[in-house]
VEXDREN-2710 file (C-alpha; in Angstrom, 1 decimal):
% VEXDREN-2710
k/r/px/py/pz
1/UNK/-1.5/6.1/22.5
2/UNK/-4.8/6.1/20.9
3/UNK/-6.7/6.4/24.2
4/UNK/-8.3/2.7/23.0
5/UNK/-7.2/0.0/25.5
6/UNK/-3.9/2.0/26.4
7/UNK/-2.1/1.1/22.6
8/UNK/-0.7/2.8/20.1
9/UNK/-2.6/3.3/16.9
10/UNK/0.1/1.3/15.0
11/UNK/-0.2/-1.7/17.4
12/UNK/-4.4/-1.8/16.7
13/UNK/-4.1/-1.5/13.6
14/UNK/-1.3/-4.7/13.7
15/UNK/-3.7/-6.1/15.7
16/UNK/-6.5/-6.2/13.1
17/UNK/-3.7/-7.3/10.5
18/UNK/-2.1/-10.4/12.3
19/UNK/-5.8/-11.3/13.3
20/UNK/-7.4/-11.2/9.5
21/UNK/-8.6/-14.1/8.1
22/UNK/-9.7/-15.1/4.5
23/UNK/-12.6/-16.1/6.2
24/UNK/-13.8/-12.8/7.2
25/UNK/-13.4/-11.8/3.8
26/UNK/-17.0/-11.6/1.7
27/UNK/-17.2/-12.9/-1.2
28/UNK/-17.4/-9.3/-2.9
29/UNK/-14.6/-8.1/-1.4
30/UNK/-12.4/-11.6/-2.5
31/UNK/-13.5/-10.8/-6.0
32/UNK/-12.5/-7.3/-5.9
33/UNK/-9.2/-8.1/-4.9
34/UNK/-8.8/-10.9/-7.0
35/UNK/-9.3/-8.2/-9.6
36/UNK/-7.0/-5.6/-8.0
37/UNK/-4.3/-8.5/-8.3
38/UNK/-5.2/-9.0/-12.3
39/UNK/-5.4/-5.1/-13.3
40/UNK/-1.9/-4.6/-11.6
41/UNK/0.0/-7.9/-13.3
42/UNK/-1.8/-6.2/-16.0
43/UNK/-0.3/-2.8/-15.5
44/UNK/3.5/-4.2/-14.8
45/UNK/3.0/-6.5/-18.1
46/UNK/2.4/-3.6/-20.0
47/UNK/5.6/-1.8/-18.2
48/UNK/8.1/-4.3/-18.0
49/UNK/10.0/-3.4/-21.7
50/UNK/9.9/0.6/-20.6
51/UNK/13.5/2.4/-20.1
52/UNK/12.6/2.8/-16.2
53/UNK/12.8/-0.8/-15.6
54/UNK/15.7/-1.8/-17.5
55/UNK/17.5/1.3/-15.8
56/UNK/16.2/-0.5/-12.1
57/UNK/16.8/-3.8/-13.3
58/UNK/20.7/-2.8/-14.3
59/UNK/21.1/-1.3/-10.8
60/UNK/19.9/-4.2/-9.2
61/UNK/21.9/-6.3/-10.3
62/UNK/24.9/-3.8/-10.0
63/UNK/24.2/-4.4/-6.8
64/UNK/24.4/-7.9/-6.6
65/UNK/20.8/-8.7/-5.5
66/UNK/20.5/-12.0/-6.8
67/UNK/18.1/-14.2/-5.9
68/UNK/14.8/-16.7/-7.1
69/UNK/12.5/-13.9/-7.0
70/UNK/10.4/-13.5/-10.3
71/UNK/10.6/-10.8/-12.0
72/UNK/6.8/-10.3/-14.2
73/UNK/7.4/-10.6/-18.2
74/UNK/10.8/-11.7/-18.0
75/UNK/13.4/-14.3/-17.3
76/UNK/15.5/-12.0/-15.0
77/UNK/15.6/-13.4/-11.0
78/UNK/16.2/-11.3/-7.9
79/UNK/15.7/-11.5/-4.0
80/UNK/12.6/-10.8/-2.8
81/UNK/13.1/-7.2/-1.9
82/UNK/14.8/-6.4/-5.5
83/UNK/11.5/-7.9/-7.4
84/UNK/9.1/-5.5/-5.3
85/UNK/11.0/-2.8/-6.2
86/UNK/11.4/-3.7/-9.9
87/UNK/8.1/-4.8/-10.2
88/UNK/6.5/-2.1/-8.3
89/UNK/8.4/0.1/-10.5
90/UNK/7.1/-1.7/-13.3
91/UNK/3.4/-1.2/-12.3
92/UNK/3.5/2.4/-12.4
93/UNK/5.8/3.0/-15.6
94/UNK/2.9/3.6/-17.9
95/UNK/0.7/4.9/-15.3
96/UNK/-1.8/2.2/-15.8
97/UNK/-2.1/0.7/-12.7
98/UNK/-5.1/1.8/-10.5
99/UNK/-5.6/5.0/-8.4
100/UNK/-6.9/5.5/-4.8
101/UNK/-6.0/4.8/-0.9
102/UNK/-2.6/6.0/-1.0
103/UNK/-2.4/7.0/-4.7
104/UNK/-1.4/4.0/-6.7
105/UNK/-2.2/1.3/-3.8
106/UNK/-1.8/-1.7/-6.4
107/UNK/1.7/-1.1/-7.6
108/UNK/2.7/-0.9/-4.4
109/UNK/0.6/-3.6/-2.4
110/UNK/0.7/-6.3/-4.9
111/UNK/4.5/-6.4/-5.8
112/UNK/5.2/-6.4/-1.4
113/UNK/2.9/-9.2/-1.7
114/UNK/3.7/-11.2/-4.5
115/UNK/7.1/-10.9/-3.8
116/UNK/7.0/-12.0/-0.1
117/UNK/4.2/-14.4/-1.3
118/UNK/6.5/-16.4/-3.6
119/UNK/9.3/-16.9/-1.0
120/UNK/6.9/-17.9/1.5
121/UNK/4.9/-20.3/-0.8
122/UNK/1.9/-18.7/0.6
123/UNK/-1.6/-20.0/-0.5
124/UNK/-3.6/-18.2/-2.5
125/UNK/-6.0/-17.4/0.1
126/UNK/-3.3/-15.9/2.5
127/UNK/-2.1/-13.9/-1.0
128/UNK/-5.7/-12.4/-1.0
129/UNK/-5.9/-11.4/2.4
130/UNK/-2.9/-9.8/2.5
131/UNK/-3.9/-7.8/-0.4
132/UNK/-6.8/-6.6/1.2
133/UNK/-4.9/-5.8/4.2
134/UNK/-2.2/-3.8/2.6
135/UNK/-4.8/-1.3/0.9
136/UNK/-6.8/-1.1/3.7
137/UNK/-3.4/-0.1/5.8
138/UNK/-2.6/2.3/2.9
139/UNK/-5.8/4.1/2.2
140/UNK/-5.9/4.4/6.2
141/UNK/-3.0/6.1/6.8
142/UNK/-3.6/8.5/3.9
143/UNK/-6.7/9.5/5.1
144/UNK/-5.5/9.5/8.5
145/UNK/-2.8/12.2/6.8
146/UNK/-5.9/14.3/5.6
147/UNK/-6.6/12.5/2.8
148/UNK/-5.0/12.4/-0.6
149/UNK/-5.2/16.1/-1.9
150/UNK/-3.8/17.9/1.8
151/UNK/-1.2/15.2/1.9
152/UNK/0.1/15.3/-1.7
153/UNK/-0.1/19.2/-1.6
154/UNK/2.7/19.6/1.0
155/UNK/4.9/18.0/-1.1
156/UNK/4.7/14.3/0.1
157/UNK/4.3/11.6/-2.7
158/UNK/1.3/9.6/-0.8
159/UNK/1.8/6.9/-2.9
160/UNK/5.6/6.7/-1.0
161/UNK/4.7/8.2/1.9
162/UNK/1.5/5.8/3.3
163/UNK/2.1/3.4/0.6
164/UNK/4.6/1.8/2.6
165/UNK/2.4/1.1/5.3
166/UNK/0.4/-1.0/3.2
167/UNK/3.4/-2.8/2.0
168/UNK/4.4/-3.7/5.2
169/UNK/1.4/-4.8/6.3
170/UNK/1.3/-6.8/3.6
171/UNK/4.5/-8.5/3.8
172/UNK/3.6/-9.1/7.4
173/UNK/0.5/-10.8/6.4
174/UNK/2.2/-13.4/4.0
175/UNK/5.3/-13.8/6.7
176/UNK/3.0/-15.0/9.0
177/UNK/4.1/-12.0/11.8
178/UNK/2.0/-12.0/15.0
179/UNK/0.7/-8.7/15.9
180/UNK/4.0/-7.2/18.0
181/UNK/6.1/-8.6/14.8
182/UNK/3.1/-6.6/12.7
183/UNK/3.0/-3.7/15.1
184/UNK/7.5/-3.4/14.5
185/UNK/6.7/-3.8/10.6
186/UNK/4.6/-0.7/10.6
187/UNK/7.6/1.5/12.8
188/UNK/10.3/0.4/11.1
189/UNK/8.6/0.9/7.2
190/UNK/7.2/4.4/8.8
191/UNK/11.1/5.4/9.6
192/UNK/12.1/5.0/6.2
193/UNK/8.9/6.4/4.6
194/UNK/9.4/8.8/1.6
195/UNK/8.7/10.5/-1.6
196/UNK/8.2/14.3/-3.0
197/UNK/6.6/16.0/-5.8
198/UNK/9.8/17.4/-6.9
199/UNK/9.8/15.3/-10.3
200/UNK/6.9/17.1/-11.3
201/UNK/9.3/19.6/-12.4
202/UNK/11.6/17.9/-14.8
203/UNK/9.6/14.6/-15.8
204/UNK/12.1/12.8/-13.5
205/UNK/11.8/9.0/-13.9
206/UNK/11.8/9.2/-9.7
207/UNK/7.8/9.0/-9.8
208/UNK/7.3/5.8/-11.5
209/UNK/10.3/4.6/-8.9
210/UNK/8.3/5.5/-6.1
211/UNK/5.8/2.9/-5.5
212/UNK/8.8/-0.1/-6.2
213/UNK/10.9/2.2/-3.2
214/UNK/7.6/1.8/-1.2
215/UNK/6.9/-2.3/-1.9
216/UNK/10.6/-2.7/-1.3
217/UNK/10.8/-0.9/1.8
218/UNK/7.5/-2.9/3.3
219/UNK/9.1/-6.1/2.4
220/UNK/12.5/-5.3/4.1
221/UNK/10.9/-3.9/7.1
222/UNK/9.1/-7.3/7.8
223/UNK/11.7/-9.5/7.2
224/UNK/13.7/-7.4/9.9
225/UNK/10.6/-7.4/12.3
226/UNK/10.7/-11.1/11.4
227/UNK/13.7/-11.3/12.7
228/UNK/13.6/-9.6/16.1
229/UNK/14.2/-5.9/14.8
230/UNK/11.9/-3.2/16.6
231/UNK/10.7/-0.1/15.0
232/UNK/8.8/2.8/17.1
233/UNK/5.2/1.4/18.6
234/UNK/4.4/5.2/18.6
235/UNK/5.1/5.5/14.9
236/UNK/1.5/7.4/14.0
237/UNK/1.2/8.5/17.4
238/UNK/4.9/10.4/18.3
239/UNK/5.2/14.1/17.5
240/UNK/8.5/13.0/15.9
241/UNK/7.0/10.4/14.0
242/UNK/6.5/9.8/10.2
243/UNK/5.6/12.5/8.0
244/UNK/2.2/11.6/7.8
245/UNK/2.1/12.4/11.4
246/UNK/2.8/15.8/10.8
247/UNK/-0.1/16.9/8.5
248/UNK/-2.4/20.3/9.5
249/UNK/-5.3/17.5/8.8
250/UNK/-4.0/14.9/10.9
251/UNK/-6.7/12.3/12.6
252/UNK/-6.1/9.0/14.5
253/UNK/-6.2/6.4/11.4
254/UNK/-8.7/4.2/13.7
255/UNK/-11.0/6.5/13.8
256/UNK/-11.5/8.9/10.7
257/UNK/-14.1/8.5/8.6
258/UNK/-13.4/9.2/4.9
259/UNK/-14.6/11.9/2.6
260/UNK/-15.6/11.3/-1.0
261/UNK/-12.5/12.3/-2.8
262/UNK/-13.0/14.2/-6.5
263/UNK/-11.0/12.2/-8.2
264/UNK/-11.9/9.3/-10.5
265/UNK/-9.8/5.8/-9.1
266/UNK/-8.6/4.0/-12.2
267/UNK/-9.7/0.7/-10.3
268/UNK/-10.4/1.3/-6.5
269/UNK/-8.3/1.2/-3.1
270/UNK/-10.3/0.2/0.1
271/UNK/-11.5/1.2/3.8
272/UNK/-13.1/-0.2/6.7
273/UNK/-14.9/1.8/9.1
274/UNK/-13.6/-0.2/12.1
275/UNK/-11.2/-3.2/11.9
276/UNK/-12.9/-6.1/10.8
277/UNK/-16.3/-5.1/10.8
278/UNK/-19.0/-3.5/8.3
279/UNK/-17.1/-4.6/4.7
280/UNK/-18.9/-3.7/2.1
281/UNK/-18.2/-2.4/-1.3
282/UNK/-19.6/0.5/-2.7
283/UNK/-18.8/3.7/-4.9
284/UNK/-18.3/6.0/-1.7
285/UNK/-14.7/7.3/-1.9
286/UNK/-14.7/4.9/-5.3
287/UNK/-13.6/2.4/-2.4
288/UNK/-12.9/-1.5/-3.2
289/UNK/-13.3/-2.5/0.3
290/UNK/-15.4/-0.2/2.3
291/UNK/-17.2/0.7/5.5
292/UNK/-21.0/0.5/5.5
293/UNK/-22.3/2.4/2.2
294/UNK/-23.5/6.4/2.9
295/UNK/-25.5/8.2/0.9
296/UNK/-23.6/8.8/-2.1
297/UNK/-25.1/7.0/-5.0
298/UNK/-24.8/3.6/-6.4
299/UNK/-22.0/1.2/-7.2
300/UNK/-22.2/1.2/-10.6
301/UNK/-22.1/5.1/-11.4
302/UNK/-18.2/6.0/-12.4
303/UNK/-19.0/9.5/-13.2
304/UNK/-16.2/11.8/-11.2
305/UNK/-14.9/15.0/-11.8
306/UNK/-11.3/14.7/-13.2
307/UNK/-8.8/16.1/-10.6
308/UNK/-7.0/19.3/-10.8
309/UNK/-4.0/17.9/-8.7
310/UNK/-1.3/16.0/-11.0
311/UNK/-1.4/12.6/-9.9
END
């Protein structure tokens, strides 16, 4: 438990989810994801001829996952959880898409989204919102984990890792899931959370697979919370629980408040302070959505140090 109203932090942070509107969105912050969406369709346009995605495609369909699910820059189909994987696979192949939040938040928000978007026939308001729930869910958890550098140091992929929070919260959002069905999105995404640095090695393809393996794990875990499945309440709060859990840096994702990272996002990823309240968006952190600005310059300055860490 968070020690806030006797719930877990999983379940208030479901809460906040579930109760989101597009109307509590300002109009900054529905621009910025508006762009978010662009620079990522952008991103997988730009991937979808590279070996990685025919090689995921091919399995895909080995596997029989057939389906009405649109597949971006081709005429190939799938089901919904095969075309956030390919397509979240296709954002990251040329390492285009933006960085922040959990690492690459957009390949792995937007294809969740998209994908459970189009089956649902969502509008493109609920689209947006869920968007801007997802990278807020992912940037949360991954400073929650000690941000991106202590994370990503121990081995953990963030991008995998927290990512898949914000995929399922995502998903969630454009399901329609009340906050329980929310809250059992979260656990059951959190169980099957994963990704390491060991590609770094070789060159593996595995890294650019990682954020479609987080989108398609988000979008499974709500169709199954849709559906009555449970996943562990205490997800962020059990000692046995994910691997963000288990950081030296851990702090309750409700209540940390993030540090300027030195690392220059390619677009942005995004933060509240406190569910719901104080968005703003400003360059602290390089943030899209953001928590009341500090003093750290203004919004227009994109001078950052380059990182030392391989993204």
């Amino acid at each position: 438990m968070d020690g806030q109203d006797g719930i877990t932090l999983s379940e208030r942070l479901a809460n906040f989810v579930s109760a989101l509107r597009y109307e509590d969105l300002p109009p900054q912050v529905v621009a910025r994801a508006k762009s978010a969406l662009l620079d990522t369709l952008g991103a997988g346009l730009a991937g979808c001829r590279t070996s990685e995605v025919a090689r995921v495609i091919a399995s895909v369909r080995d596997c029989g996952r057939g389906g009405t699910a649109t597949i971006w820059g081709t005429d190939v189909r799938s089901g919904v959880t095969g075309a956030a994987l390919i397509n979240g696979t296709m954002a990251h192949s040329r390492e285009l898409d933006d960085y922040g939040g959990c690492g690459h938040s957009g390949a792995v928000v937007v294809p969740a989204a998209l994908a459970a978007g189009e089956h649902e026939a969502v509008s493109g308001r609920t689209l947006l919102t869920a968007l801007v729930a997802g990278y807020d869910l992912a940037a949360r958890v991954t400073e929650a984990a000690g941000g991106y550098r202590p994370h990503n140091a121990r081995g953990w992929h963030s991008t995998g890792t927290c990512g898949s929070f914000g995929a399922a919260a995502a998903a969630a959002k454009c399901l329609g899931l009340d906050a329980a069905g929310t809250a059992a999105a979260l656990g059951i995404a959190g169980s099957y959370t994963g990704g390491l640095w060991a590609f770094i090695v070789d060159g593996a393809m595995t890294k650019r697979l990682h954020p479609g393996k987080a989108a398609e794990n988000g979008v499974f875990a709500a169709h199954l919370a849709r559906h009555g499945f449970t996943g562990p309440a205490e997800i962020l709060d059990a000692e046995w629980g994910a691997s963000v859990r288990r950081s030296r840096s851990w702090t309750p994702p409700s209540s940390r408040t993030p540090a300027a990272p030195p690392f220059t996002p390619r677009s942005a990823r995004c933060w509240t302070s406190s569910p719901g309240t104080g968005w703003s968006p400003i360059r602290s952190s390089g943030s899209l959505f953001a928590r009341p600005p500090a003093p750290c310059g203004s919004w227009g300055s994109r001078t950052w140090p380059r990182p030392s860490t391989p993204r």
